[in-house]
N, CA, C and O of each residue as an XYZ file, in Angstrom:
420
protein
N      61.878    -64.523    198.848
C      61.701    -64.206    200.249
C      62.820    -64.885    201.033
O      63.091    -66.042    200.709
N      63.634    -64.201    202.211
C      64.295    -64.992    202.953
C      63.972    -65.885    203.803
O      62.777    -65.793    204.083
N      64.395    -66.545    204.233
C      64.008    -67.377    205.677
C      63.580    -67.160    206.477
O      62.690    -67.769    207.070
N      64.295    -65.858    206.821
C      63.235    -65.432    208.335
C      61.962    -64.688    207.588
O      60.863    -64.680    208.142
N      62.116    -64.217    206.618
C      60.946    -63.997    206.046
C      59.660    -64.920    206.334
O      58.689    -64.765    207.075
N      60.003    -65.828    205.548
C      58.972    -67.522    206.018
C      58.355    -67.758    207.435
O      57.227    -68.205    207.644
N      59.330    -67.364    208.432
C      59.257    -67.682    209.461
C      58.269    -66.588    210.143
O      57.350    -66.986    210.858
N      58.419    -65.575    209.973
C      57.598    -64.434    210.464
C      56.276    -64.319    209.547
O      55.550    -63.425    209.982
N      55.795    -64.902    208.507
C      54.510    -65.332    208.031
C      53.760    -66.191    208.517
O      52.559    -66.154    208.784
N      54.928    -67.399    208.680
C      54.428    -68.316    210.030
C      53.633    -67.540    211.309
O      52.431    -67.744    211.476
N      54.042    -67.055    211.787
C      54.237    -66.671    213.402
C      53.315    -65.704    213.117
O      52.399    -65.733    213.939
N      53.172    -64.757    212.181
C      52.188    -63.731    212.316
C      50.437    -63.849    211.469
O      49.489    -63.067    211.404
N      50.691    -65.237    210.938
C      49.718    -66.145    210.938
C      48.904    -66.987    211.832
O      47.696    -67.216    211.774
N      49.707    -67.367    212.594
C      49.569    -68.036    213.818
C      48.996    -67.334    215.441
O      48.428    -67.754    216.449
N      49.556    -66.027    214.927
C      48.509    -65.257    216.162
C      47.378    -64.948    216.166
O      46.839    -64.528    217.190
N      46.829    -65.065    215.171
C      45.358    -64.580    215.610
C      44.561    -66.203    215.717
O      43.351    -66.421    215.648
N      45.530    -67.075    215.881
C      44.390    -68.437    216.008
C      43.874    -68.837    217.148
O      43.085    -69.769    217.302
N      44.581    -67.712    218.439
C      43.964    -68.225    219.469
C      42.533    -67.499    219.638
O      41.517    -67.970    220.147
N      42.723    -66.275    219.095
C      41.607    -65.489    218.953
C      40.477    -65.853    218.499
O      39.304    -65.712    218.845
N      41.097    -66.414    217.553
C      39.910    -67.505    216.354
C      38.862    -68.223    217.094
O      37.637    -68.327    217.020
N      39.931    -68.739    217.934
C      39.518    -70.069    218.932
C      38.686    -69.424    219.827
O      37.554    -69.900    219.745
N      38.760    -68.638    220.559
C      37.971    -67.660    221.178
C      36.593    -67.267    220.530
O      35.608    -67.651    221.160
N      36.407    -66.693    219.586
C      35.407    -66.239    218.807
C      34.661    -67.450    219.017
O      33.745    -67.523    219.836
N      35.234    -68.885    217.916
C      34.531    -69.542    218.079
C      33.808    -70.035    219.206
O      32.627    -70.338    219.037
N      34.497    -70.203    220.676
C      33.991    -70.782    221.591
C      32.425    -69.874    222.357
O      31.546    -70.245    223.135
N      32.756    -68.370    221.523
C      31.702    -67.665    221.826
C      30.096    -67.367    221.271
O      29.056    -66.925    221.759
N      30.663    -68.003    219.656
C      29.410    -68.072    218.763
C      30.109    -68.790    217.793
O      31.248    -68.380    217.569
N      29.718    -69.760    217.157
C      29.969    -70.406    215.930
C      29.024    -69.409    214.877
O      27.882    -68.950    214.893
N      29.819    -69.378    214.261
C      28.786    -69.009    212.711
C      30.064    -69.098    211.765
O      31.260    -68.943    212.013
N      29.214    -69.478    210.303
C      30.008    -69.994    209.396
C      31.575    -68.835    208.622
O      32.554    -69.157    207.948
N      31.078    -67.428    209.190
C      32.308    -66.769    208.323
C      33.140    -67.125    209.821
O      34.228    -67.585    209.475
N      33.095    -67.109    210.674
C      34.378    -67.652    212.122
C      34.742    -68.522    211.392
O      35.737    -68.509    210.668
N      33.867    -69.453    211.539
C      34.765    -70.941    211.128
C      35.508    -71.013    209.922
O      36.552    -71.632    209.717
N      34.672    -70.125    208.950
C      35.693    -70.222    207.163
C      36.846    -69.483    207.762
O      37.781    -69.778    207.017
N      37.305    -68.678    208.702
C      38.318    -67.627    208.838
C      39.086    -68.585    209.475
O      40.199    -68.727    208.969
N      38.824    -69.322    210.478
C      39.654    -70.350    211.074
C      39.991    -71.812    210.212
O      40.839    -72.522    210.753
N      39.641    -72.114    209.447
C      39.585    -73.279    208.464
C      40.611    -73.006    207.586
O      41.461    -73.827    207.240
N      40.520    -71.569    207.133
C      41.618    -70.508    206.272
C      42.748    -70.506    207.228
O      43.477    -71.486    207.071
N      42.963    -70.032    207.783
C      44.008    -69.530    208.351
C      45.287    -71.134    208.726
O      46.466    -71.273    208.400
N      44.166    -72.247    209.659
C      44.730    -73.240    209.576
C      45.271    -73.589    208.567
O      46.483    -73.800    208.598
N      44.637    -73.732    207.533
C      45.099    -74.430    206.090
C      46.648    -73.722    205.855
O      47.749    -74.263    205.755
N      46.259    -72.305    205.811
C      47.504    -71.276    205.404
C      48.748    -71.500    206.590
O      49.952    -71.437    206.338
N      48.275    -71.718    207.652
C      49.777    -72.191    208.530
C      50.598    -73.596    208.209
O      51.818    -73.756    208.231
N      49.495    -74.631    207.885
C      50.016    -76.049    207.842
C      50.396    -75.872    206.024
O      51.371    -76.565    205.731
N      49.920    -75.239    205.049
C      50.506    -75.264    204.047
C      51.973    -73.977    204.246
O      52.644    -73.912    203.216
N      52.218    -73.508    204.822
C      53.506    -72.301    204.856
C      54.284    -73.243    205.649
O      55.475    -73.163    205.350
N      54.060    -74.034    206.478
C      55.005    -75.048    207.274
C      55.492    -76.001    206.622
O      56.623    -76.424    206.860
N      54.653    -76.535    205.615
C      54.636    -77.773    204.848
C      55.517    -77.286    203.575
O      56.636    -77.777    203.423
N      55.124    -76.527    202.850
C      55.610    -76.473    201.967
C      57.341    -75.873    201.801
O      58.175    -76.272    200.988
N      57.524    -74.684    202.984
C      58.470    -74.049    203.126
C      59.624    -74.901    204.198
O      60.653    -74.322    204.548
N      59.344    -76.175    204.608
C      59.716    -77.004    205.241
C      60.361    -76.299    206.509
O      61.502    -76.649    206.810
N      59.719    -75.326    207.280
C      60.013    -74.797    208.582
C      59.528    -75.573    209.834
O      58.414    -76.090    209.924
N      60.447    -75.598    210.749
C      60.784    -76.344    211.726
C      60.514    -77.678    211.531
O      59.544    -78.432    211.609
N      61.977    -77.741    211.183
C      61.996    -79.040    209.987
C      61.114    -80.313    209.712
O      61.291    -81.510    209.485
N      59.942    -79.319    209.870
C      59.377    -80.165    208.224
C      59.479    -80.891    207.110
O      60.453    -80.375    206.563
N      59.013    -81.968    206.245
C      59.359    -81.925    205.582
C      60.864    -81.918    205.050
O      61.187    -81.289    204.042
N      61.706    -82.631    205.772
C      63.486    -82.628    205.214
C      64.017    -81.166    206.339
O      65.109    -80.968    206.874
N      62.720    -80.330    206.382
C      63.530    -78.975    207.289
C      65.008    -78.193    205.953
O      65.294    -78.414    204.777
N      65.425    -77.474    206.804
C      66.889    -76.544    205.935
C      67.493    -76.680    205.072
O      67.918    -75.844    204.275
N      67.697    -78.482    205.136
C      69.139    -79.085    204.475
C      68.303    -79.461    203.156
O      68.905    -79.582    202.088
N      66.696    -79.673    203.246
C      66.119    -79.901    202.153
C      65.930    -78.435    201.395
O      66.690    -78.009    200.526
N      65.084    -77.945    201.767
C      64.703    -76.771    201.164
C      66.019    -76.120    200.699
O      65.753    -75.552    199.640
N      67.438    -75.927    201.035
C      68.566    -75.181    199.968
C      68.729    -76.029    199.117
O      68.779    -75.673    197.939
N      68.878    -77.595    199.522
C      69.046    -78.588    198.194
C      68.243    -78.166    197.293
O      68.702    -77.537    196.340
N      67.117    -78.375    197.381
C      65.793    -77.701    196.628
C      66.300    -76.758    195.649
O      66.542    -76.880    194.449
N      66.423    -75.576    196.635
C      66.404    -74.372    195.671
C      67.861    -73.839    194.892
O      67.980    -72.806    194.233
N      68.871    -74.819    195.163
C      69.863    -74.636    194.757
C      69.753    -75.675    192.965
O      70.478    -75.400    192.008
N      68.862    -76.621    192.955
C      68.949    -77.541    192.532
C      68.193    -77.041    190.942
O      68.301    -77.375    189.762
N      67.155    -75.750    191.996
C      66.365    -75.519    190.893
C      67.268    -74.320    190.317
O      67.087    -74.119    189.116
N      68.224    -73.473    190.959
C      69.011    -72.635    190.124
C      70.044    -72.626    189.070
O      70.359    -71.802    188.212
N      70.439    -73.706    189.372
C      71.552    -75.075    188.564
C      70.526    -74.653    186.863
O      70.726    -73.904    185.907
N      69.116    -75.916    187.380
C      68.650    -76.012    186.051
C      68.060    -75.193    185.326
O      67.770    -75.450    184.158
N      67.701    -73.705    186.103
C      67.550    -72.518    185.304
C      68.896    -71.977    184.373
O      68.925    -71.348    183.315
N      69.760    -72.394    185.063
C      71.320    -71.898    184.218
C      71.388    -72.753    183.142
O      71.552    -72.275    182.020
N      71.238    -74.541    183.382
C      71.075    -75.136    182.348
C      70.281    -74.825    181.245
O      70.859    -74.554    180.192
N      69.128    -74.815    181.288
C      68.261    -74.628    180.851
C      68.715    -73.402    179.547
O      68.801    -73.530    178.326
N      68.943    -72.208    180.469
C      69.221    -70.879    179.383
C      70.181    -71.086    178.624
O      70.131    -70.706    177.454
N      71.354    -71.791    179.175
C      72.757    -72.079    178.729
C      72.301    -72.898    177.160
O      72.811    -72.575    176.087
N      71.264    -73.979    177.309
C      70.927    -74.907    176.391
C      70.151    -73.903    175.013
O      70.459    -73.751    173.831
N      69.003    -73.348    175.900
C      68.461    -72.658    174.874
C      68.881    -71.546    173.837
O      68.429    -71.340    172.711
N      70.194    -70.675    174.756
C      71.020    -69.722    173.838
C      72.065    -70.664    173.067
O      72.440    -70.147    172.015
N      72.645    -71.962    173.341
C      73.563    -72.903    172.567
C      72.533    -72.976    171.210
O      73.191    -72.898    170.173
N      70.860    -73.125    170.949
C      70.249    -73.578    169.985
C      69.631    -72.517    169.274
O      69.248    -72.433    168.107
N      69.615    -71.701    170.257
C      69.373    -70.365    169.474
C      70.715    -69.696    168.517
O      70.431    -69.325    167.378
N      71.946    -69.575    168.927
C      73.145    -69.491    168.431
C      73.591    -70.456    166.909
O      74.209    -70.079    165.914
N      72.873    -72.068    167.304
C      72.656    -72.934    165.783
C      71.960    -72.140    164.810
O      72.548    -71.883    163.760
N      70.758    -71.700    165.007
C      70.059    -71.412    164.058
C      70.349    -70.221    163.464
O      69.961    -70.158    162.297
N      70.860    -69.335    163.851
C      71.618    -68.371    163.538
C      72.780    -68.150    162.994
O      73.261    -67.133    162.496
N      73.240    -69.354    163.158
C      74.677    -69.542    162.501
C      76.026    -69.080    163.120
O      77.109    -68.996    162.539
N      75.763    -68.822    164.309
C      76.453    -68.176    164.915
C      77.309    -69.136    165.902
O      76.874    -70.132    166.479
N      78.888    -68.508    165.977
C      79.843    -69.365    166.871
C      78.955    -70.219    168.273
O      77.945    -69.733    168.783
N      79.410    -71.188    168.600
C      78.993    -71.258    170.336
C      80.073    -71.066    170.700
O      81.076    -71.488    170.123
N      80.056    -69.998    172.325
C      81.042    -69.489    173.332
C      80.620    -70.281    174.325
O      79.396    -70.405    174.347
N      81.314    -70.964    175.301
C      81.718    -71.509    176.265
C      82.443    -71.199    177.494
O      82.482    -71.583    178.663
N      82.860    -70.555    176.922
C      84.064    -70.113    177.885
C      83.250    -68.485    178.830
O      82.621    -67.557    178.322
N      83.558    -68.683    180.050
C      82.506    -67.718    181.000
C      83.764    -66.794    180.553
O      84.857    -67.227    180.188
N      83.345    -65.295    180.665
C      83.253    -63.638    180.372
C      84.047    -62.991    181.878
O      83.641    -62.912    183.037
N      85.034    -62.690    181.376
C      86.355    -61.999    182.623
C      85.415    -61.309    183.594
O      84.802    -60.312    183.210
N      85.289    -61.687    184.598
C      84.604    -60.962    185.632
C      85.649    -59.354    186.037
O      86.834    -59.043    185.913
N      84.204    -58.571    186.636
C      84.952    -57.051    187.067
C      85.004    -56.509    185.650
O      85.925    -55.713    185.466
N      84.114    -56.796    184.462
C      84.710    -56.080    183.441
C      85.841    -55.718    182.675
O      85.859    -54.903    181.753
N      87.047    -56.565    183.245
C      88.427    -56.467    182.848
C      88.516    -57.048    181.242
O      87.801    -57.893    180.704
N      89.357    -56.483    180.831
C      89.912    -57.208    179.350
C      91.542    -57.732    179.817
O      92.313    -57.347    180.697
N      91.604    -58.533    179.022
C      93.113    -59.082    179.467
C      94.028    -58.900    178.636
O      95.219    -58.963    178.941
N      93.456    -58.569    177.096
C      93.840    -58.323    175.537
C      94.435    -57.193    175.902
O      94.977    -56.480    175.058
């Protein structure tokens, strides 16, 4: 999801809480309140977790984050095809693959 993605889950979460608030002030009964209990939870966890309006570290955290975790997905595969390639008997390549499909041979 993008960013403003996040942000507009936020916000379109967040509108019906005044409503909420309303309902409640008109009748309490327990599915109002589970709907408002929900919904809170779901704004302060989408704020919290997605570190919007900086939250939580805010921007500079959340790309560290997710940059950090794309790194070790590359590691990760890079490692597992290096051991998969052992057992097979097969060369290890290193060297990254001519971008654009070009041959240079």
């Amino acid at each position: 999801m993008r960013r403003w993605g996040e942000y507009f889950a936020v916000i379109a979460t967040c509108v019906f809480l005044p409503l909420e608030v309303y309902e409640l002030t008109e009748k309490v009964t327990a599915l109002r309140l589970g709907a408002f209990v929900i919904n809170v939870a779901a704004v302060v966890w989408l704020l919290w977790s997605k570190r919007l309006f900086g939250l939580n570290g805010g921007g500079a955290a959340y790309r560290a984050e997710h940059s950090a975790e794309s790194l070790l997905t590359v590691e990760r595969a890079a490692h597992e095809s290096d051991q998969s390639a052992e057992r097979n008997g097969q060369p290890q390549i290193h060297a990254a693959a001519p971008r654009g499909g070009r041959s240079d041979s």
